[in-house]
N, C-alpha and C positions, 0 to 999 in steps of 0.2 A: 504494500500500500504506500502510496503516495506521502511523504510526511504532510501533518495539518499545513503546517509553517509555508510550505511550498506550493501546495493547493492550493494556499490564500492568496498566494502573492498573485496567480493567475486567475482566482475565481472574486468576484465582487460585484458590485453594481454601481451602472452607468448612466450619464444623464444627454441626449439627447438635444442639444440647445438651438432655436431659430433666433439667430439674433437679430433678425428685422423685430418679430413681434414679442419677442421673451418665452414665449413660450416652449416646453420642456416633454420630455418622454422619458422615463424611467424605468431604467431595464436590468436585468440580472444576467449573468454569464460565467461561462466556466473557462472563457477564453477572451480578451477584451479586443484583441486585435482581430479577431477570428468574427466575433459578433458585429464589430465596428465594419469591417467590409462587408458582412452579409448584408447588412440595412441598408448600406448605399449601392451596394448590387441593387439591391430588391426596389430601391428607388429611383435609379438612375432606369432602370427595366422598366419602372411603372408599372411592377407589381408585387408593390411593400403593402401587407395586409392589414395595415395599419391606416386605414382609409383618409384621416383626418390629417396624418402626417403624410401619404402620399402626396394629397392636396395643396398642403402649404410647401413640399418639395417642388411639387409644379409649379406653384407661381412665384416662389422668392429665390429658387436655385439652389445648388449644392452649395454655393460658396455663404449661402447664409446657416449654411449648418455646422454644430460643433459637438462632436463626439469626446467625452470627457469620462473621464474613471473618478467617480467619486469617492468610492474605497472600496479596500480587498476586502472578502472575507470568507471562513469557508462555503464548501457550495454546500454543507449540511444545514446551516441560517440566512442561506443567501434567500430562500422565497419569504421567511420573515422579515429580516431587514429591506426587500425590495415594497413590501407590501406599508412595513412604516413611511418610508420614505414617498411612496406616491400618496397617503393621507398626509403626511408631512409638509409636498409641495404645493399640493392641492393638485395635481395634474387630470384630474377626472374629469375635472370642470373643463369644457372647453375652452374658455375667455384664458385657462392658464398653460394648459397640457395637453398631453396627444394623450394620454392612457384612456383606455376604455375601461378598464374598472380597479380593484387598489387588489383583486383576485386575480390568480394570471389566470386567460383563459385555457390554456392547455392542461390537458389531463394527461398523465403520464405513468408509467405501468415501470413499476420500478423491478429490475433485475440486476443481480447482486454477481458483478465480473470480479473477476481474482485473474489481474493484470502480471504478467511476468517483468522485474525489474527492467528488463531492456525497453519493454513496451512503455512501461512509465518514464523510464529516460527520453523516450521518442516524443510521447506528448509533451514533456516540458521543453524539449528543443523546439519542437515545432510552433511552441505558446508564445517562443521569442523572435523565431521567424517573419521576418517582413514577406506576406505573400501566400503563408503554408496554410493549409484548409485543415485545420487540428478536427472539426468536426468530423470531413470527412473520413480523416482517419480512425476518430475513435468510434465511428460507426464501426466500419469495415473490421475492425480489432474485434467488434462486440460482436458482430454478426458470424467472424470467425469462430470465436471463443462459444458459442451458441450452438452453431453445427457439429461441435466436436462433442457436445454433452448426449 
């Protein structure tokens, strides 16, 4: 297993900033650089499922957006601290935030992988990588690690 110490430093929650209108999206991840290009993927694509931030991407640009790491922490509190923090900013509210609720909407079916050290070395190499798709990796690791049970 991954030390806490280490997993924090990659896993935390991040704020999303328009700084034409101030307004803010508050997210959690297990990877910051990893989640930070998927959103602007998904926006620059125009189709971030995030309908109110698509929106305000459309018409103020990439360049009024700022992708910020508010703090690490592990990803065993990260849905609690993500969940304070968007009642915190108030980001529900339209007039403030893109969140659609202070609940993430995904549901998630938790399975319990027993990663071999090299594979844990891999995802933290890849977590500092300018570029590397750590998600897709730890799919494909979990999807491995799954076929072999």
């Amino acid at each position: 297993m991954v030390p806490t110490k280490e997993r924090a430093q990659n896993s935390g929650i991040y704020r999303i900033t328009n700084r034409v209108d101030g307004r803010v999206y508050i997210g959690r991840t297990i990877c910051f650089e990893d989640r930070r290009r998927q959103h602007f993927y998904d926006l620059r694509s125009r189709r971030h499922a995030n309908k109110h931030l698509q929106d305000a991407f459309d018409q103020d640009g990439e360049d009024a957006f700022e992708f910020t790491q508010i703090l690490s922490c592990d990803p065993c509190v990260c849905d609690e601290v993500e969940k304070a923090l968007i009642e915190s900013y108030g980001s529900t509210d339209e007039t403030v935030g893109f969140n659609c609720g202070s609940t993430p909407r995904q549901t998630f079916v938790a399975v319990v992988v027993r990663f071999s050290p090299a594979v844990h070395a891999e995802i933290r190499k890849r977590c500092r990588e300018p570029g590397a798709n750590v998600t897709a990796f730890v799919r494909a690791a979990v999807m491995e690690k799954l076929k072999r049970k």
